[in-house]
SEMI-841265 format. One record per residue (C-alpha): residue number from 1; x, y, z. Coordinates in steps of 0.1 Angstrom, whole numbers, plus 5000, padded with zeros to 4 digits. Each point is the difference from the previous one (the first is absolute). Example, Ala and Ser with C-alpha at 12.3 -4.5 7.8 and 13.67 -1.06 7.14 Angstrom:
// SEMI-841265
num/X/Y/Z
1/5123/4955/5078
2/5014/5034/4993
This chain:
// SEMI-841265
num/X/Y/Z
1/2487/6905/2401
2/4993/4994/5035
3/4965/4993/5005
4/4977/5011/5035
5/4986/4972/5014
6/4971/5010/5025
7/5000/4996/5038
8/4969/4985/4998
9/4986/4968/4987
10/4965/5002/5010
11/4991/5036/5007
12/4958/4999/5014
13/4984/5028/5016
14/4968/5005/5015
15/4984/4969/4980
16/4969/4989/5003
17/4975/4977/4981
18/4963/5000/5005
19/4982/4967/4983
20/4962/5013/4982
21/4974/4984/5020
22/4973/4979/4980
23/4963/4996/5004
24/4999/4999/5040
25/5037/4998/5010
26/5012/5035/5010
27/5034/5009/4989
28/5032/4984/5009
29/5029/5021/5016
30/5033/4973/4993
31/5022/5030/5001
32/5001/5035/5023
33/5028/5022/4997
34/5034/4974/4996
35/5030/5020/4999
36/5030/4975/4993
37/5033/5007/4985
38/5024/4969/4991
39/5038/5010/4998
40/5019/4986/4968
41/5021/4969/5010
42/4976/4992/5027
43/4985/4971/5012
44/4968/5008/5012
45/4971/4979/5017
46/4964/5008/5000
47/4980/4982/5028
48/4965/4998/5010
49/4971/4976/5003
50/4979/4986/4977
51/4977/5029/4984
52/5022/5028/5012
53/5006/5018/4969
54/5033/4982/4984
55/4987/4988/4968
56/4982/5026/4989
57/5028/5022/5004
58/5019/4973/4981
59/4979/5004/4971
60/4998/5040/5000
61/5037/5000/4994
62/4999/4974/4973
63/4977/5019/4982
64/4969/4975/5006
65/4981/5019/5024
66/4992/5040/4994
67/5003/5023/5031
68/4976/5019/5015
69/5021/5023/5016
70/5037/5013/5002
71/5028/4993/4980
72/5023/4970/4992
73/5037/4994/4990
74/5021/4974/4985
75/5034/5008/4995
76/4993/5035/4999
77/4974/4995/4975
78/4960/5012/5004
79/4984/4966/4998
80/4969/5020/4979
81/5022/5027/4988
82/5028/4978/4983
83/4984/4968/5002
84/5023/4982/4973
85/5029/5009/5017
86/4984/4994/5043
87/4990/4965/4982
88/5032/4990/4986
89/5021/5009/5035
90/4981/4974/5023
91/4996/4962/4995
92/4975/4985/5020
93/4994/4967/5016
94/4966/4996/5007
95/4982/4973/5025
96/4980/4985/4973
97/5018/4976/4981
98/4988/5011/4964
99/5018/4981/4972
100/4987/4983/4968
101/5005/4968/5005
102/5005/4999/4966
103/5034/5014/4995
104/5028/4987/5011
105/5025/5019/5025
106/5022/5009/4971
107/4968/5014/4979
108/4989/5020/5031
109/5030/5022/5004
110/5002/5004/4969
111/4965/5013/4999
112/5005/5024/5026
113/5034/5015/4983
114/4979/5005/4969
115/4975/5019/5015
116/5022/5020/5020
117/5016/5011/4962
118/5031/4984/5010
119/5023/4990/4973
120/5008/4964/4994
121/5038/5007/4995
122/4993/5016/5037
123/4980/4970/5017
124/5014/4980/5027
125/4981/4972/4997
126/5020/4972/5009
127/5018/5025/5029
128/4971/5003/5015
129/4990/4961/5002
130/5031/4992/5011
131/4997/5021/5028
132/4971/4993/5011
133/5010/4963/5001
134/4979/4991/4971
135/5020/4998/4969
136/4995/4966/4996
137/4961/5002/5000
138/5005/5025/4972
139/4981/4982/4974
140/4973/4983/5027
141/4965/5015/5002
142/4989/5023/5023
143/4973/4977/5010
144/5024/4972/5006
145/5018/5018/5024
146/5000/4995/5040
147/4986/5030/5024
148/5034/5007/5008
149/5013/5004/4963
150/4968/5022/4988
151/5012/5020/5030
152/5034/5009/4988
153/4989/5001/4964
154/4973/5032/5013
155/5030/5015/5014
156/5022/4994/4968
157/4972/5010/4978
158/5006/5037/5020
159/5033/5000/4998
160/5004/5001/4958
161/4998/5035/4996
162/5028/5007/5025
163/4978/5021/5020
164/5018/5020/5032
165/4969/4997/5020
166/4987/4962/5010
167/4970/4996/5017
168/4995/4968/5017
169/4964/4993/5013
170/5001/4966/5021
171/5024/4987/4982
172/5007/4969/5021
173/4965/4988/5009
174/4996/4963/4993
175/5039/4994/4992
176/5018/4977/5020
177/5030/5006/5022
178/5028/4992/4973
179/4985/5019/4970
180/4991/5028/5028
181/5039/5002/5004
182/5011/5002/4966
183/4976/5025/4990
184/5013/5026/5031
185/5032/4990/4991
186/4994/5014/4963
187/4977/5028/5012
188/5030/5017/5027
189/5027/4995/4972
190/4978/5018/4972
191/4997/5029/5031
192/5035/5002/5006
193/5006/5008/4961
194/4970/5029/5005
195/4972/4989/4994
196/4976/5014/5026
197/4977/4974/5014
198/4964/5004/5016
199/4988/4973/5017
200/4964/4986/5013
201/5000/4967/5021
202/4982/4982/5027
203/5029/4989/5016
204/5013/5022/5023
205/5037/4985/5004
206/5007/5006/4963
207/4994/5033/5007
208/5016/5006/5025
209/5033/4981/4990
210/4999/5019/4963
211/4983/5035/5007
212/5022/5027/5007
213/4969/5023/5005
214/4964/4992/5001
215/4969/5014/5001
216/4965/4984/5017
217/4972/5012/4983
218/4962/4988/5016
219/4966/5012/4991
220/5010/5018/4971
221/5029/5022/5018
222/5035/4999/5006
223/4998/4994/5042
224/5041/5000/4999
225/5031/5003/4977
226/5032/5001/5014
227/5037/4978/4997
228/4994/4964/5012
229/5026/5009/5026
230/4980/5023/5015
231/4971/4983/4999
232/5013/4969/5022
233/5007/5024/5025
234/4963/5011/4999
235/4988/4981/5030
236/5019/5006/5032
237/5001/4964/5010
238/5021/4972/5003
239/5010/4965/5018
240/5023/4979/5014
241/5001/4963/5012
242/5026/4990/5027
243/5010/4967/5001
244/5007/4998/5033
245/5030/4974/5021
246/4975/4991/5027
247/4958/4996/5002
248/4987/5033/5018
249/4970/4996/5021
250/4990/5038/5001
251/5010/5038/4983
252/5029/5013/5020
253/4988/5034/5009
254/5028/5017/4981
255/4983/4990/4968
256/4968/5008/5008
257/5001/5033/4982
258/5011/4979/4969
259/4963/4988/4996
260/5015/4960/5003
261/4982/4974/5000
262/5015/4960/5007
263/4981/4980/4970
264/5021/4971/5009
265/5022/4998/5032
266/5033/5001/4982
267/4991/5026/4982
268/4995/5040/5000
269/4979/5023/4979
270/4999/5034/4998
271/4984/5025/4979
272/5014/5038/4997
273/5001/5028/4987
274/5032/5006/4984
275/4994/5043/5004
276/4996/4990/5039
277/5023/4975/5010
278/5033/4987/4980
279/5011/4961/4992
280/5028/5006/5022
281/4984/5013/5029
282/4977/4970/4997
283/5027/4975/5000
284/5016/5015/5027
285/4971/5003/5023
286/4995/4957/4992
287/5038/4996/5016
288/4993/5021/5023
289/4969/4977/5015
290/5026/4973/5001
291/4990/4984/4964
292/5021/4981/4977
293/4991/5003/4963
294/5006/4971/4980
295/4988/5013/4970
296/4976/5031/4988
297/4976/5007/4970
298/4987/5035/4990
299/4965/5001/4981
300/5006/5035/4979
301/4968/5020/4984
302/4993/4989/4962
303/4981/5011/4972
304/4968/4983/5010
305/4999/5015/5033
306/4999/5033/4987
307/4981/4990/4966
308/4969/4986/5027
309/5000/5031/5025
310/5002/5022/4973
311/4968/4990/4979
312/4980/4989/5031
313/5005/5032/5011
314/4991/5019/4966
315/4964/5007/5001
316/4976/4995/4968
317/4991/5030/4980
């Protein structure tokens, strides 16, 4: 029997989350109106500054936080509707690191596969250390344990239930470069075999080297989602350094158009449009003016860029 798996990993439609006010605090709006829809396989990032929204929706879909508004689903499961079921297709990461420093990393897993109802002659234990590169901290305490460690055990800890839905909330912060590495490294392979990734982080290059489509979310609302692709083309602007044979004492008038400037006098800058004026057509208006080009550097549009205009550009509500 051939069984339907759903388009959809994380289906959420017109969420939204109002915090009580107490006393004299009014009411807090975290969430208006988030539509968001993860495809299965994906790996998808979920950006904004600090206060923007991301946790909150984090722990609506984990079950920790009720909705005010709109509906939510995990793996094609209502989060309230078929709770036991939304719960067991997500593993989460959180920020915090929250284990008992009492049990060991062996213990811990094991824990968490009992509560999940999972079977011992079905536990993967011992897979899962190994994996995360600590099998042979197995039987040391959690409190024993290095930031970088208690780090991959979190993200072992969500992985014993074999969920199809991982959910990975600043994941890296505080691990060095090295363990940062082998975690990814780990992370892409488990999304290759299917397992559908969501991913919150602060830094912007691990998004934009792992995210096939990501969506920046600021004041409570989703400002853009679209393929990272297509977001690096959002801003119309890019620019290139000549390195230039000979110093150059002034513009030649046949770049002027170009917007060039001479930051040193062997070399040429130029910002441009790319939906205005072509590389080519650049380079050959430099030969052109007589200029040999030792070398050239482009400076292309990241994630940051557009991250920064976006939510400086996102008023409050």
């Amino acid at each position: 029997m051939t069984v339907s798996l759903p388009d959809l990993a994380v289906d959420i439609r017109s969420l939204t989350k109002v915090y009580a006010g107490s006393g004299k605090r009014a009411p807090k709006q975290a969430l208006t109106d988030i539509t968001l829809k993860v495809p299965r396989g994906s790996f998808f990032g979920l950006l904004g500054p600090n206060g923007a929204g991301k946790s909150t929706m984090i722990n609506i879909m984990a079950g920790l936080v009720k909705r005010t508004a709109g509906t939510v689903k995990i793996w094609d499961y209502d989060i309230e509707q078929h709770e036991r079921q939304a719960r067991c297709a997500i593993g989460i990461v959180p920020q915090e690191l929250n284990l008992d420093p009492f049990f060991t990393a062996r213990e811990a897993l094991e824990l968490q596969a009992g509560l999940y109802g999972v079977p011992k002659a079905e536990r993967r234990t011992e897979d899962i250390l190994k994996a995360v590169g600590l099998f042979d901290k197995a039987d040391a305490y959690s409190r024993t344990l290095s930031g970088g460690m208690r780090r991959r055990l979190l993200v072992a800890k969500a992985l014993v239930h074999t969920p199809p839905v991982l959910v990975l909330d600043e994941p890296t912060a505080g691990v060095d470069v090295e363990l940062r590495q082998t975690l990814w490294k780990y992370i892409r392979e488990l999304n290759q075999r299917g397992t559908t990734i969501l991913l919150t982080t602060h830094y912007l290059e691990e998004a934009e080297e792992l995210c096939d489509q990501i969506a920046i979310i600021n004041h409570g609302r989703v400002i853009v989602n679209d393929k990272t692709a297509n977001l690096l083309n959002h801003l119309d602007n890019k620019a290139v350094t000549f390195v230039l044979t000979a110093p150059v004492a002034q513009i030649p008038e046949a770049l002027a158009r170009f917007n060039a400037t001479l930051p040193k006098p062997n070399q040429l800058h130029i910002n441009y449009r790319p939906s205005a004026a072509a590389m080519g057509e650049i380079i050959e208006a430099v030969r052109a003016s007589g200029l040999g080009i030792v070398d050239m550097r482009t400076d292309e549009v990241d994630l940051e860029d557009i991250f920064l205009q976006l939510t400086r550009a996102t008023p409050a509500a």
